[in-house]
C-alpha positions in Angstrom: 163.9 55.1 -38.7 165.0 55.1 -35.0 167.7 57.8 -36.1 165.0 60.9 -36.9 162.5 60.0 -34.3 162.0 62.8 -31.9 165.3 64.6 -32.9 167.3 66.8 -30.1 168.8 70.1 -31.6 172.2 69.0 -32.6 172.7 65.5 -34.4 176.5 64.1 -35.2 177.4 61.7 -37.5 180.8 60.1 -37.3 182.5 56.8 -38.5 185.2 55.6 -41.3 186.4 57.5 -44.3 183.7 56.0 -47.0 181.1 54.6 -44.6 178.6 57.2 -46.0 178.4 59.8 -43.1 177.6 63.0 -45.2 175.0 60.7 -47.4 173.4 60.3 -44.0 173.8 63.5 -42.8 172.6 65.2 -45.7 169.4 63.0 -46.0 168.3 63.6 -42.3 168.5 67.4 -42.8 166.6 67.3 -45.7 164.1 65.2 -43.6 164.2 67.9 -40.6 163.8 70.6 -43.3 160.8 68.7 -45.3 159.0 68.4 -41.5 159.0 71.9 -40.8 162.3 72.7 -39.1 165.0 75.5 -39.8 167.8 73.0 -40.3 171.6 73.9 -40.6 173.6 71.1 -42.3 177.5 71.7 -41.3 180.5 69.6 -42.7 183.9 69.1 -41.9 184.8 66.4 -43.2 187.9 66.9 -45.8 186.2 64.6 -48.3 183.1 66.5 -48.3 180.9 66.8 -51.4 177.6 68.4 -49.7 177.7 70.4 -52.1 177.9 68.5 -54.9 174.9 66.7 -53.8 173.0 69.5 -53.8 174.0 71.1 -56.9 175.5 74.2 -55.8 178.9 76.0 -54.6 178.5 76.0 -50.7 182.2 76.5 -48.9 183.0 78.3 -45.7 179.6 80.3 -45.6 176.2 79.5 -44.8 174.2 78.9 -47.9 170.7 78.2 -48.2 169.7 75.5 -50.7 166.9 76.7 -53.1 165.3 73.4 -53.4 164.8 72.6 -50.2 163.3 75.2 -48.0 164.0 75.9 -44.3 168.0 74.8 -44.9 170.7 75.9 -44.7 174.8 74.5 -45.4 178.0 74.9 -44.4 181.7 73.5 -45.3 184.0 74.1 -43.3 187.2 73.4 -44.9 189.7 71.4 -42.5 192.6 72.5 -45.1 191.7 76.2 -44.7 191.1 76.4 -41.1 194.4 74.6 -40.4 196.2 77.3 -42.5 194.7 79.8 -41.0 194.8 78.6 -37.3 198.9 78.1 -38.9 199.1 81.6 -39.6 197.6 82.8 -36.0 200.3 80.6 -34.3 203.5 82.1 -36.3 202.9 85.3 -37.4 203.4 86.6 -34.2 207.4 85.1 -34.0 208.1 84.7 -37.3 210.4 87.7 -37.3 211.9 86.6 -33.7 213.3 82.8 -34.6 215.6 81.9 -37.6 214.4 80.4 -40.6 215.2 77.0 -39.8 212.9 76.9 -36.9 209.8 78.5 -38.3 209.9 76.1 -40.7 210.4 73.2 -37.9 206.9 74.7 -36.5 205.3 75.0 -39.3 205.7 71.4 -40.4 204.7 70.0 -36.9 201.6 72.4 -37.5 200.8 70.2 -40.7 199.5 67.0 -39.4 196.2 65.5 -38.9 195.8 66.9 -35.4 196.6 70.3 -36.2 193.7 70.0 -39.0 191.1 68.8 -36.4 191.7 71.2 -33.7 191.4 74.1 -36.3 188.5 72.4 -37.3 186.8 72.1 -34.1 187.7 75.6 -33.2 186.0 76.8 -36.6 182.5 75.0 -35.6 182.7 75.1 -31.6 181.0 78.2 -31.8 178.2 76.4 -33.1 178.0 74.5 -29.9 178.3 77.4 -27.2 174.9 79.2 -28.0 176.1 81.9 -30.3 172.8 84.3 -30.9 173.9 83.7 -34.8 172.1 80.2 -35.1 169.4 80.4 -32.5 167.0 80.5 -35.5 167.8 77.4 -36.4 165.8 73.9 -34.6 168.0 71.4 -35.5 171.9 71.4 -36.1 173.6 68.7 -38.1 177.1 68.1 -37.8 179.1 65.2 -40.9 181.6 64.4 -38.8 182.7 64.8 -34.5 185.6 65.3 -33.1 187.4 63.0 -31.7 188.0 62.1 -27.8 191.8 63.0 -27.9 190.3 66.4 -29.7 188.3 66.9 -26.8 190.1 65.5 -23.8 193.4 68.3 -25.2 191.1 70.9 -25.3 189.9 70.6 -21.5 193.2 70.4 -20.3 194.3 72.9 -17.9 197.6 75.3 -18.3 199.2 77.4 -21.1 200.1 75.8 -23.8 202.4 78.7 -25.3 205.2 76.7 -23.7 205.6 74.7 -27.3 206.6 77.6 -28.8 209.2 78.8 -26.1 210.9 75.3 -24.5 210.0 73.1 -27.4 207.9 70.5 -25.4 205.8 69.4 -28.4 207.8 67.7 -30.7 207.0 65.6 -32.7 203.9 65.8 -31.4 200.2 67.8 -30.7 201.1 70.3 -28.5 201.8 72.7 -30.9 198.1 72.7 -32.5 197.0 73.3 -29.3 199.5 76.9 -28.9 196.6 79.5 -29.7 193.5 78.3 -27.7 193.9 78.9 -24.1 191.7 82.4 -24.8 188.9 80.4 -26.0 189.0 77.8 -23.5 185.1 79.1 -21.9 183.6 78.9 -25.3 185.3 75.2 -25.7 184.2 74.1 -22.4 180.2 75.4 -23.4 180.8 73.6 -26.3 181.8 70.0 -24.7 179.2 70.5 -22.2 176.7 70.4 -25.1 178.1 67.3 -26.7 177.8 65.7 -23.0 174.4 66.5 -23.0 171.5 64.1 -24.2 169.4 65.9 -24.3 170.8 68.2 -26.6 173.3 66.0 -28.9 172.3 63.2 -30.6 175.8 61.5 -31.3 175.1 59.0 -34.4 178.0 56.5 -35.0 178.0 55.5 -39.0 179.7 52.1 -40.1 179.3 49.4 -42.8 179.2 45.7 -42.6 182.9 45.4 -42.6 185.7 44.5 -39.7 187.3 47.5 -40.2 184.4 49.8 -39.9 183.2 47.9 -37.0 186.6 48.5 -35.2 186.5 51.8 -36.0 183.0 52.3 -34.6 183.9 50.3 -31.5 187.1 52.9 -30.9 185.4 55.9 -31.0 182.1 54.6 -28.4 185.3 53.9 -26.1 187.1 57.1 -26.7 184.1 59.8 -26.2 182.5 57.5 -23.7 185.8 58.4 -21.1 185.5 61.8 -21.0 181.3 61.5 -20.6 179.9 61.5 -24.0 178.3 58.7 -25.8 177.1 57.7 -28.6 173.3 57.2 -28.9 172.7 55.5 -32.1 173.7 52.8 -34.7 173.6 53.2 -38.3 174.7 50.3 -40.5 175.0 51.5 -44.4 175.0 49.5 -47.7 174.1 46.5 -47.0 173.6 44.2 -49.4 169.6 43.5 -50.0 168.1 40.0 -51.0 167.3 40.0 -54.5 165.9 37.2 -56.8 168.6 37.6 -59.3 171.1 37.0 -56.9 174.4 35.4 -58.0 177.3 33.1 -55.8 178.7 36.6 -55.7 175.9 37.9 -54.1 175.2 35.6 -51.8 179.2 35.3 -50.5 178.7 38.9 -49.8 175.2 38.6 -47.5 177.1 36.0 -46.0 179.9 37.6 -44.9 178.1 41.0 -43.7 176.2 38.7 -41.6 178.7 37.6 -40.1 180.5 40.7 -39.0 177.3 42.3 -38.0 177.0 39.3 -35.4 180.4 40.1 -34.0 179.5 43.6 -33.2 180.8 44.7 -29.5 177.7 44.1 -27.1 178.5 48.3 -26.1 177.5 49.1 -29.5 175.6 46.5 -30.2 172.8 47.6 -27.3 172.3 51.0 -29.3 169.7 51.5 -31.3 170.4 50.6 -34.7 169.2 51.4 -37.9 170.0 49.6 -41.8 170.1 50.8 -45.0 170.4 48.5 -47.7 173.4 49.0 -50.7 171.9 51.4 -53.3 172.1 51.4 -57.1 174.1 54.8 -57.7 175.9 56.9 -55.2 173.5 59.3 -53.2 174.3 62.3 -55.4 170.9 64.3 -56.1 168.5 65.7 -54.0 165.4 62.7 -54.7 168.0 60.2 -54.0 168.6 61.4 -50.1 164.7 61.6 -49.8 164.6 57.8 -50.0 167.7 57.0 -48.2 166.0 56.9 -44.9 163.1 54.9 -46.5 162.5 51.6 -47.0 162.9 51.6 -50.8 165.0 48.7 -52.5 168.6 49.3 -53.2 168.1 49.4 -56.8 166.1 50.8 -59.0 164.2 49.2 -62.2 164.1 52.0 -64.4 167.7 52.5 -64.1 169.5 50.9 -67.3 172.6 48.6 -66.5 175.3 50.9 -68.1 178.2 47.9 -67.5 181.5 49.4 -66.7 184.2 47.0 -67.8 187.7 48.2 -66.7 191.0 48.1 -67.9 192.8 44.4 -67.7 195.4 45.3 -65.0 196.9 42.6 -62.7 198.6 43.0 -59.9 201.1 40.3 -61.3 201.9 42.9 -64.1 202.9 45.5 -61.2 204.9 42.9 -59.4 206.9 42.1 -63.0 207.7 45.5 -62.6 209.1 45.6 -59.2 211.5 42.8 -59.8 214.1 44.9 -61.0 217.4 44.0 -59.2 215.8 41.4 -57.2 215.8 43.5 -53.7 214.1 46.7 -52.6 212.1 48.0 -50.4 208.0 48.0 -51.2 205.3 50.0 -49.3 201.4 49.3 -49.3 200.1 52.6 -47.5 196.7 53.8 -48.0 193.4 54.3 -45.5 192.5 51.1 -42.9 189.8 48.7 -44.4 191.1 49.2 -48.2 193.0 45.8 -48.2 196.5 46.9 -47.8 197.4 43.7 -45.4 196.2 41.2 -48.2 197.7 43.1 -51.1 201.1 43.2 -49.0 200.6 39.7 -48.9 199.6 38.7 -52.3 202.6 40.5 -53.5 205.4 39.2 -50.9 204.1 35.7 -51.6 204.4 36.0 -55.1 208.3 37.4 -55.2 209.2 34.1 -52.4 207.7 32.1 -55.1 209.4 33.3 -57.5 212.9 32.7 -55.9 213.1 35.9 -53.9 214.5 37.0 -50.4 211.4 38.2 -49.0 210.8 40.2 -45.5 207.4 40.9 -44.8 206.4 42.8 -42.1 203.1 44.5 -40.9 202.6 47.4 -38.0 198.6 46.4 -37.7 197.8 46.1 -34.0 195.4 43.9 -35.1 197.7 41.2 -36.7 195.8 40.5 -39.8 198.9 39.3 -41.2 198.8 36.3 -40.1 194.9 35.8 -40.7 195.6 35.9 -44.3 199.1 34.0 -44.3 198.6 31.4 -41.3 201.1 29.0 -42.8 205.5 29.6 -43.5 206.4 29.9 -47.0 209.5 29.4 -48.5 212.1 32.2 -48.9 209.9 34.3 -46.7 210.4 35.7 -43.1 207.1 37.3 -41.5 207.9 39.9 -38.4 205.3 42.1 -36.4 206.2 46.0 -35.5 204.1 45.6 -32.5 202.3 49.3 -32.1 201.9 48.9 -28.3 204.9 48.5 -27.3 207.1 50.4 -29.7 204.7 53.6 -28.2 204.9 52.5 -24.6 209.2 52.6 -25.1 208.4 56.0 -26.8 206.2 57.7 -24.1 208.4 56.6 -21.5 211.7 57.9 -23.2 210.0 61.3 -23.5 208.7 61.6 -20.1 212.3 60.5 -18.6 213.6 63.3 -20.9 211.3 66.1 -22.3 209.4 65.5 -19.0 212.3 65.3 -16.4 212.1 69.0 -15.5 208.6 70.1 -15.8 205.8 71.0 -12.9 202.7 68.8 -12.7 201.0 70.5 -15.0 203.4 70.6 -17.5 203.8 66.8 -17.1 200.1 66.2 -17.7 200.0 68.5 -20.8 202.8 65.9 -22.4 201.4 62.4 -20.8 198.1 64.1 -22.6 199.6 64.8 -25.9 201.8 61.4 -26.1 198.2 59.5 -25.7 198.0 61.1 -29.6 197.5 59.1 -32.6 200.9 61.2 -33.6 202.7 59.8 -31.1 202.3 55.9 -32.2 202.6 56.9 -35.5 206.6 58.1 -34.4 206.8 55.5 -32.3 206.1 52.8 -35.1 208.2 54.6 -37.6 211.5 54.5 -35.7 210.9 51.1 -35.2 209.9 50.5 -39.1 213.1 52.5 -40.1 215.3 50.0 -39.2 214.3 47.5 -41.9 214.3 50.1 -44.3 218.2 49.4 -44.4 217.0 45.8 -45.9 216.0 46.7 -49.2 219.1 46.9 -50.3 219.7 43.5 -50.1 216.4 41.7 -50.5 212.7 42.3 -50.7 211.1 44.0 -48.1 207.4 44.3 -48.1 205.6 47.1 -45.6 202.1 46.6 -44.6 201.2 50.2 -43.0 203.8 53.0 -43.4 203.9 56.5 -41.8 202.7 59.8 -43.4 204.8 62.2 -45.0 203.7 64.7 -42.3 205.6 62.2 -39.6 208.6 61.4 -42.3 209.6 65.3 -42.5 208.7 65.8 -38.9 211.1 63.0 -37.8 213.5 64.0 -40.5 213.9 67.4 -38.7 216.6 66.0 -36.9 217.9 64.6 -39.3 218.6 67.5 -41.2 220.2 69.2 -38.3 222.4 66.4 -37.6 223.9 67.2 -41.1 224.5 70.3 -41.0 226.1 70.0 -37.6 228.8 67.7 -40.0 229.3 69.8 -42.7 229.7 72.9 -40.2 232.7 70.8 -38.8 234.1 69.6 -42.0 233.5 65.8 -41.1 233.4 64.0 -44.5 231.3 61.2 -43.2 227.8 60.5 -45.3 224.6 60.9 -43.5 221.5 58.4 -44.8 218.4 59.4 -43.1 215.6 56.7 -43.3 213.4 59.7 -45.2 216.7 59.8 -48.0 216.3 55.8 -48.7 212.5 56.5 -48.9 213.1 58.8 -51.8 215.1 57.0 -53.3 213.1 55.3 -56.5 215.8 53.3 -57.4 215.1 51.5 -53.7 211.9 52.1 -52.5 208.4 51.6 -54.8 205.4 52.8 -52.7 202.2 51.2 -53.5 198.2 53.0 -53.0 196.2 50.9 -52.0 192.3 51.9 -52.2 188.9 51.2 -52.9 186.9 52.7 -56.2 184.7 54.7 -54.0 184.6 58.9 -53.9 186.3 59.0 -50.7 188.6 56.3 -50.2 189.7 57.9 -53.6 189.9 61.5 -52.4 192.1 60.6 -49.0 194.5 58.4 -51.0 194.6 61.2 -53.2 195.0 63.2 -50.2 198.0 60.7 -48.8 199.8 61.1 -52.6 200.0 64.7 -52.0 201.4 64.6 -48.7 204.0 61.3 -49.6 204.7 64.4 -52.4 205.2 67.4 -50.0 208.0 64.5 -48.3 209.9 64.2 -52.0 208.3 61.0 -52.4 206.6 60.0 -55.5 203.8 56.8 -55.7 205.0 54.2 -58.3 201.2 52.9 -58.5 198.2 52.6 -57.1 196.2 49.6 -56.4 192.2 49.6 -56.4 191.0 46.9 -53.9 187.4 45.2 -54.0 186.7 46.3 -57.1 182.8 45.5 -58.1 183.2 46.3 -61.9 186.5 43.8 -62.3 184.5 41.4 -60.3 181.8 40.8 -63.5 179.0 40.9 -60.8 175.6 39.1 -62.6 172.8 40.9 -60.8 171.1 43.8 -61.4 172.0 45.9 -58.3 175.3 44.7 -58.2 175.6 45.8 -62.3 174.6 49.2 -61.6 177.0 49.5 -58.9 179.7 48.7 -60.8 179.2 51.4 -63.1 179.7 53.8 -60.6 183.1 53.1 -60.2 183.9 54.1 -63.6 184.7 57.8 -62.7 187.4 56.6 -59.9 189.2 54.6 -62.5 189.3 58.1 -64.3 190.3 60.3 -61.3 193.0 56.9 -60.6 194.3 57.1 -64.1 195.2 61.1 -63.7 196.7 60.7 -60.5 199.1 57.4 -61.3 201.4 55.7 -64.1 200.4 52.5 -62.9 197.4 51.1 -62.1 196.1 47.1 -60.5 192.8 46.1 -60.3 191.7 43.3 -57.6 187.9 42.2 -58.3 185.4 41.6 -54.9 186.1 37.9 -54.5 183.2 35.7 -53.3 185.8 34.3 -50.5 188.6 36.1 -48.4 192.2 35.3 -49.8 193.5 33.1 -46.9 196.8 31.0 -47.2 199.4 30.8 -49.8 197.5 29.5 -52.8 194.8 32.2 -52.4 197.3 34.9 -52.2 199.4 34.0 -55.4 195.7 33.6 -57.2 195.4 36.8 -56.0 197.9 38.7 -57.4 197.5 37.6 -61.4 193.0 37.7 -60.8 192.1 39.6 -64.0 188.4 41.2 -64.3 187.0 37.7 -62.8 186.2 37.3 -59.1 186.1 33.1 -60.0 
């Protein structure tokens, strides 16, 4: 394996939700550790189960696993760092501000960015040659930072100014309030991740177009501020086998294929492939072979089937009939299928004599891969992400930007370059078919987070009480009110039946929660076990998906199952197929 030859002393691993990066992770340390080294294995990724591979409780403190000697674990949890870096940033003015704004910086200090930064800040110390882990030969890191993580924390200036004139919202400034002091120790830090020969910066992705994007994204991003990635790992791919079915062989065909359309950047890295396994890599023999050359499945295993529940996705859209209009959201995590099962579904109610809007804010325009062809009764729009965030950076830096000094304006052009910032952007454009649904079917593929919905309903809010203050009797609909409305709006999960595709759409039900609104169902995508899969390897992986029906069932009323098909669902035919497929993939 090119990945564990001559090792530097730090190792990253970063890619998709799902891909397997703390598998990987895990098994190299246990390799470093097994050849000698002192090892320290550090997560922070907020679907981590390190732990749970290893048997034991490990959390925010170094813990040394018994069965393998020379290493050592860490989790840092993203969740607990963000509420503590929280706490940092507004215990110092929560007595100075009303009510009504601590609450407006607290919420902007819930999102995704906030989580990383604290995140970073929690293991950056690793990086900056504290005396604390010069014991140790090798660090392993499940999970980098990102290049927007990075290129906010070199940024010059004070970034206190959120909390005083405002100039974050809606936006990452405010994560960013309580680091100037440890702006030396971040700079050591970065200057290590530049370095390689000190970081070896591991990019983790699976034989699918989505993971490949992903991959391709981050090269790009930490390649323009002077890091880059030094190796390829390609995970669960499907071995040959004798017992092979049409299944099978549809799905070697179609990994081949995306694996020849990798970006010649990433492409030129040294790459490494591990085949599908049997089981998820949940015990400590298991990681030992991961980085072997063992088959993907293993004989002595019996083929405990797992046959799940009959639930169409036609039973589900019976359901969301009702008055014949509303408004229908397919949110989940990219490369789950949310595009298709938009699709399927939209298709289906034109079909059935519906008014249909369906509309999409992928920048990549899958939509109309999968729906090439006009359908009856339906109308297919784009929210194009590009330029819905170029209008949005440009209003703020005419306005929020107007009267500050260079360095003020770079801190903002910085933080509008944020994944928040599109996110914003999108939604204001995205809230103005939410009006639709009252009138006919509108079908969402993509739709914000709750962290954006009560950060954009901020003003919202104020804008209402401004009313009442004056005694105007008109009513106030915020695009967040419509959203919660259940009589109007049906949001669909959309996921795979894999630990942690699971755990973040779990995750994304919490937050759509924490917003007032509730998930009608959830739909599990690509499912091997309502596929009927003939082959041995292909069996056994099917039952592991039995335990994310379970955690599914606990966390949803309603519940559709699509099988792995053998063929993508292209055109109109395909889709309607789609959407009434019962535990066949045929």
């Amino acid at each position: 394996m090119l990945l564990i030859a001559d090792p530097p002393r730090y190792l990253f691993f970063t890619g998709k939700g799902g891909v397997g990066k703390t598998s990987i992770a895990c098994a190299t340390a246990v390799h470093l550790a097994d050849a000698g080294r002192r090892v320290l294995l550090v997560s922070t990724d907020p679907a981590s189960n390190v732990g749970h591979v290893f048997g034991l409780p490990i959390g925010n403190a170094i813990t040394a696993i018994p069965d393998v000697p020379g290493l050592d674990a860490l989790e840092i949890d993203p969740e607990q760092a963000a509420e503590a870096y929280r706490n940092r940033i507004i215990e110092p003015v929560r007595d100075l501000l009303p009510a009504q704004e601590i609450a407006a910086i607290t919420e902007q200090l819930s999102g995704s960015c906030t989580t990383e930064v604290a995140s970073f800040n929690e293991f950056t110390a690793l990086l900056s040659g504290g005396s604390e882990y010069s014991a140790y030969d090798h660090i392993v890191f499940d999970t980098a930072p990102t290049g927007h993580t990075i290129r906010l924390l070199q940024l010059p200036g004070s970034w206190t100014g959120f909390l005083d004139g405002g100039k974050g919202d809606a936006s990452c400034l405010g994560p960013l309030a309580g680091l100037t002091e440890r702006r030396s120790q971040y700079a050591r830090a970065v200057a290590a991740l530049q370095d390689p020969e000190l970081t070896r910066l591991v990019l983790v992705t699976r034989p699918q177009v989505s993971a490949i994007e992903e991959v391709e994204r981050t090269y790009e991003e930490l390649a323009l501020i002077g890091i880059h990635a030094t190796n390829l790992v390609v995970n669960g791919v499907l071995p040959d086998a004798a017992d092979a079915g049409a299944l099978d062989e549809a799905i070697r065909r179609r990994e081949r294929d995306v694996l020849g359309m990798l970006p010649p950047n990433v492409a030129a890295l040294p790459r490494d492939v591990i085949s599908l396994r049997s089981a998820n890599i949940v015990s400590l023999s298991a990681l030992r072979g991961l980085l072997s050359d063992e088959p993907g499945f293993d004989d002595g295993l019996p083929v405990a089937m797992f046959t799940p529940p009959d639930a169409s996705l036609a039973a589900l859209i019976d359901g969301l009939e009702g008055d014949g209009h509303g408004l229908v959201l397919c949110m989940g995590k990219g490369g789950v299928g949310k595009t298709t099962v938009a699709a399927s579904i939209a298709v289906a109610l034109a079909r059935r004599g519906h008014d249909v809007h369906l509309t999409t804010t992928d920048p990549a325009a899958h939509l109309h891969d999968v729906l090439p062809a006009q359908i009856p009764n339906l109308r297919v729009s784009r929210i194009d992400p590009v330029e819905a965030t170029r209008a949005y950076r440009e209003r703020v830096m005419t306005t929020k930007g107007k009267n500050l000094d260079a360095d003020g304006k770079a801190q903002l052009a910085e933080d509008l370059l944020s994944p928040c910032t599109e996110e914003i952007a999108v939604f204001q454009q995205f809230s103005r078919v939410v009006l639709e649904g009252r009138r006919r079917f509108v079908v969402v593929d993509t739709a914000p987070t709750g962290h954006t919905l009560l950060l954009l309903d901020t003003a919202g809010a104020y804008h209402r009480d401004m009313v009442r203050q004056s005694g105007d009797a008109m009513t106030f609909h915020t695009p967040l009110m419509l959203l919660q409305d259940p009589e109007l709006t049906r949001v669909l999960i959309v996921t795979t039946a894999e630990p942690t595709p699971v755990a973040e759409a779990a995750g994304l039900q919490e937050d759509l929660l924490r917003a007032g609104i509730r998930p009608w169902a959830w739909v599990i995508n690509g499912s091997i076990a309502a596929a009927r899969p003939t082959s041995r390897l292909l069996q056994q992986r099917a039952a592991t998906e039995a335990p994310q029906y379970e955690a599914i069932a606990g966390l949803s009323p309603r519940i559709a199952a699509i099988p792995l098909l053998a063929e993508e669902p292209i055109g109109e035919q395909a889709l309607l197929e789609l959407s009434s497929m019962v535990g066949s993939a045929s």
